[in-house]
C-alpha positions as CSV (number, residue, x, y, z in Angstrom):
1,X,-24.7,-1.4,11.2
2,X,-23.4,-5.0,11.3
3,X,-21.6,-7.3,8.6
4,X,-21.9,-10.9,8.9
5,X,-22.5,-10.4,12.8
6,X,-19.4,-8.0,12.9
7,X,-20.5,-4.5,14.0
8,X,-19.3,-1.7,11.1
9,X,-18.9,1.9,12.6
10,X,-19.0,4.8,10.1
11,X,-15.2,5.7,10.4
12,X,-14.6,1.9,9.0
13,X,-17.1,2.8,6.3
14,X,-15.5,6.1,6.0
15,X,-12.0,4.2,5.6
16,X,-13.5,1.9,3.2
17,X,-14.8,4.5,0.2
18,X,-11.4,6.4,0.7
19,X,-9.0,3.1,0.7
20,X,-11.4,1.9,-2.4
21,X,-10.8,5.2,-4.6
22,X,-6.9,5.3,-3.7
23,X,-6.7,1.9,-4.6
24,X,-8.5,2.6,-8.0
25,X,-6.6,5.5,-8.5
26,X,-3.5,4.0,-8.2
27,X,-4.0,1.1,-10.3
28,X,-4.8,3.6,-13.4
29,X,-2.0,5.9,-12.9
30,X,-3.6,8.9,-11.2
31,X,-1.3,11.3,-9.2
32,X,-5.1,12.0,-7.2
33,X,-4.5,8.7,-5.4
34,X,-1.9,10.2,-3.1
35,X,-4.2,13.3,-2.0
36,X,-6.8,10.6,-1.8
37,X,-4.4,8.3,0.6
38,X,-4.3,11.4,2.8
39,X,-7.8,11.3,3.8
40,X,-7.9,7.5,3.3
41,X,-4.5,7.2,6.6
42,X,-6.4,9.6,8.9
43,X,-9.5,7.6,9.1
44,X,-7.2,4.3,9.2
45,X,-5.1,5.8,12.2
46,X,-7.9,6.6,14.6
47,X,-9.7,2.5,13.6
48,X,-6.5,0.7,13.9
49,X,-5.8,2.2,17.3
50,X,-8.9,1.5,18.7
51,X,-8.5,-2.1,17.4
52,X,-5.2,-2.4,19.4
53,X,-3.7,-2.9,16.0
54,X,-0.8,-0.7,17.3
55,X,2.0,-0.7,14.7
56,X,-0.9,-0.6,12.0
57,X,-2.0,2.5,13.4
58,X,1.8,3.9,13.9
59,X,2.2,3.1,9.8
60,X,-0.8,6.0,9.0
61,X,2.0,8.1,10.4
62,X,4.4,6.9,7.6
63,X,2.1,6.6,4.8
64,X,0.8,10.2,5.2
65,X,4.7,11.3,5.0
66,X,5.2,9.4,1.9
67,X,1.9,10.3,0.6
68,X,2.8,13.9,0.1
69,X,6.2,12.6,-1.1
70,X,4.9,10.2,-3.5
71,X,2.5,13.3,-4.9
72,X,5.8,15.4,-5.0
73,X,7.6,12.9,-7.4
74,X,4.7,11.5,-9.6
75,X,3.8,15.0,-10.2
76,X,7.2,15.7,-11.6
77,X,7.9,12.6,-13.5
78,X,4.3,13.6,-15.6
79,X,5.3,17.0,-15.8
80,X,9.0,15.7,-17.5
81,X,7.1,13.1,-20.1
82,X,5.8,14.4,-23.0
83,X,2.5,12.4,-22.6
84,X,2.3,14.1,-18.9
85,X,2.3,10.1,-18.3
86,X,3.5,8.3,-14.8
87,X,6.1,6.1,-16.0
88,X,6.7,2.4,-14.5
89,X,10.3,1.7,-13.2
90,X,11.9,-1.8,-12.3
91,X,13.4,-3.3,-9.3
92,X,16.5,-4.8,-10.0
93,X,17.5,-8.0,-8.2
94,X,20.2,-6.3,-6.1
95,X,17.6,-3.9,-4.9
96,X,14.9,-6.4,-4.3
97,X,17.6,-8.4,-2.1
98,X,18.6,-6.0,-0.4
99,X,15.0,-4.8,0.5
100,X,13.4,-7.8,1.8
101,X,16.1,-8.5,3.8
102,X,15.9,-5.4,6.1
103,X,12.0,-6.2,6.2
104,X,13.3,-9.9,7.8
105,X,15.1,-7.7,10.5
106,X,12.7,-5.0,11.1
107,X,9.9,-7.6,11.3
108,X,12.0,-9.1,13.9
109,X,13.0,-6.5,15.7
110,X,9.2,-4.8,15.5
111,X,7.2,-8.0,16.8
112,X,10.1,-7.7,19.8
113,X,9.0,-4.6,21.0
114,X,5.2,-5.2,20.3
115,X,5.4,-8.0,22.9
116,X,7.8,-6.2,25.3
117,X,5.9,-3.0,25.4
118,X,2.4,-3.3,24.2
119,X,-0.5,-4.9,24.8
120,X,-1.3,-5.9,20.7
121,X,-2.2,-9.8,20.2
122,X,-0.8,-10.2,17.1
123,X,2.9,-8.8,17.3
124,X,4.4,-10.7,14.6
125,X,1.4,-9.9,12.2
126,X,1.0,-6.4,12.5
127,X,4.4,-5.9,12.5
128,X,4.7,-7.5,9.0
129,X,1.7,-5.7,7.8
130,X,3.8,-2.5,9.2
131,X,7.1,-3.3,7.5
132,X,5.5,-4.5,4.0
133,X,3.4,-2.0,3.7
134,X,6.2,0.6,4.2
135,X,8.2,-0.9,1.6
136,X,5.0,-1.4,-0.9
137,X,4.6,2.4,-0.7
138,X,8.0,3.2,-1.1
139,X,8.5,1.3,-4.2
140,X,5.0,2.6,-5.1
141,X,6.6,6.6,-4.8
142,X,9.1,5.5,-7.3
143,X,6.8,3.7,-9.3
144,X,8.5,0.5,-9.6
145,X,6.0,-2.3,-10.9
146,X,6.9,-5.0,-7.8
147,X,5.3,-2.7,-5.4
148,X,2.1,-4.7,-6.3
149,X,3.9,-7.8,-5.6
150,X,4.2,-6.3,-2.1
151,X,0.5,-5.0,-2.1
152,X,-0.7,-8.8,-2.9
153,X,1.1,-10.1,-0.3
154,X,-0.2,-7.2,2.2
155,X,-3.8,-7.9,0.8
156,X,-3.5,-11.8,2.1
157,X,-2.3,-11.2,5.3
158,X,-4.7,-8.8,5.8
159,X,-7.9,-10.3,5.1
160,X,-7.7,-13.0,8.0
161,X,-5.9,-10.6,10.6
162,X,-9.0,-7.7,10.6
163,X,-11.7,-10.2,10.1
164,X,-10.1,-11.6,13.6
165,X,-10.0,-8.1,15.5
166,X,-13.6,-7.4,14.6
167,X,-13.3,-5.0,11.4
168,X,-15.3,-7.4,8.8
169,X,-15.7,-3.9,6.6
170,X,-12.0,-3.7,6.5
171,X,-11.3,-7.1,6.1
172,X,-13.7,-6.8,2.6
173,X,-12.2,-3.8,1.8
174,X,-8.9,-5.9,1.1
175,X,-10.7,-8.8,-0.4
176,X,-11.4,-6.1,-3.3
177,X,-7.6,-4.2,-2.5
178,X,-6.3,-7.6,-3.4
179,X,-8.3,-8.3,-6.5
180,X,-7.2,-4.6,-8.0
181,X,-3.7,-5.6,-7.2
182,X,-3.9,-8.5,-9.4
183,X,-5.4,-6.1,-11.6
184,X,-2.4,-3.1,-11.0
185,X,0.5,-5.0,-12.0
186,X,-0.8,-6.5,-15.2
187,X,-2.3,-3.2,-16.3
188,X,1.5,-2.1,-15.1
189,X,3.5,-4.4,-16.8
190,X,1.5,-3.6,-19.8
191,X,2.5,0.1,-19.8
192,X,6.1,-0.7,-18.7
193,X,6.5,-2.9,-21.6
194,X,5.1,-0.5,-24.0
195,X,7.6,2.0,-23.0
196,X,10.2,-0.6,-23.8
197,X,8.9,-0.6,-27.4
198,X,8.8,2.9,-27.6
199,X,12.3,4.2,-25.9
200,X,14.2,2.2,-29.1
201,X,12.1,4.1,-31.1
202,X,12.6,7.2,-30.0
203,X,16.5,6.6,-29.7
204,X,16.8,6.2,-33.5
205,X,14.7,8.4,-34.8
């Protein structure tokens, strides 16, 4: 099968219905997009390798860890809200700071030993991709709303850098990824505003 030219093998298609649903999933709440994410890392793994996309393929390995992680905590923040709800959290400014700041120095650091030891033609890219990703999902297992901030910015780094190594599926697939993050924060922000309104409530009544 080919896309634009580009030829699409069934794992990328594979990688695209899984990536779509987790996605989805996410964006509404669900604590099925972290099972989902399992299958969704496992087809990613094997097409990034093969693409040479070497610390993209290394971050599967992370994202399958903090998938079953993530599954561990939503479930028990639904199980203590009385709505069986996943509440949205904030990232304070210290916290934010502090975050991107590492990511500076790991990207650094990565994209070093990218070009020292591996053969990957875009160190520097796909060692971002790596290090923002890790930090999107990380914020995403706590539930904070700015990991879609982090998602978007994934999303358009992505589109241009898998278009280039030959995975036009992919590079789709986070056309639409980036349109439901757009999508994800506001329906986010929403539900973290209406617990504002209802946490005063419940203090006084």
């Amino acid at each position: 099968m080919n896309l634009l030219g580009q030829p699409v093998t069934a794992l990328e298609v594979a990688a695209f219905v899984t990536g779509l649903a987790t996605v989805w999933l996410t964006k509404m709440r669900h604590i099925w997009n972290w099972p989902v994410s399992l299958l969704n890392v496992a087809c990613f793994m094997v097409l990034f390798y093969s693409a040479k996309l070497y610390a993209d393929a290394l971050l599967q390995i992370a994202f399958a860890v903090l998938g079953i992680v993530g599954w561990w905590q939503w479930t028990r923040a639904a199980d203590r809200d009385a709505a069986h709800d996943v509440p949205v959290t904030r990232t304070s400014l210290r916290e934010a700071g502090l975050s991107l700041a590492l990511c500076a120095t790991a990207i650094a650091a990565g994209a070093w030993v990218l070009r020292r030891w591996t053969d990957s033609p875009v160190p520097i890219a796909d060692t971002t991709l790596l290090v923002l990703s890790l930090l999107a999902t990380w914020w995403q297992v706590r539930r904070r709303l700015e990991c879609w901030l982090m998602w978007i910015a994934v999303d358009v780094i992505s589109v241009p850098l898998y278009w280039k190594r030959s995975l036009p599926l992919t590079a789709v697939l986070y056309v639409i990824f980036l349109l439901i993050c757009i999508a994800g924060y506001v329906d986010w922000r929403r539900a973290w505003q209406r617990q504002q309104q209802v946490a005063p409530a419940l203090a006084n009544a």
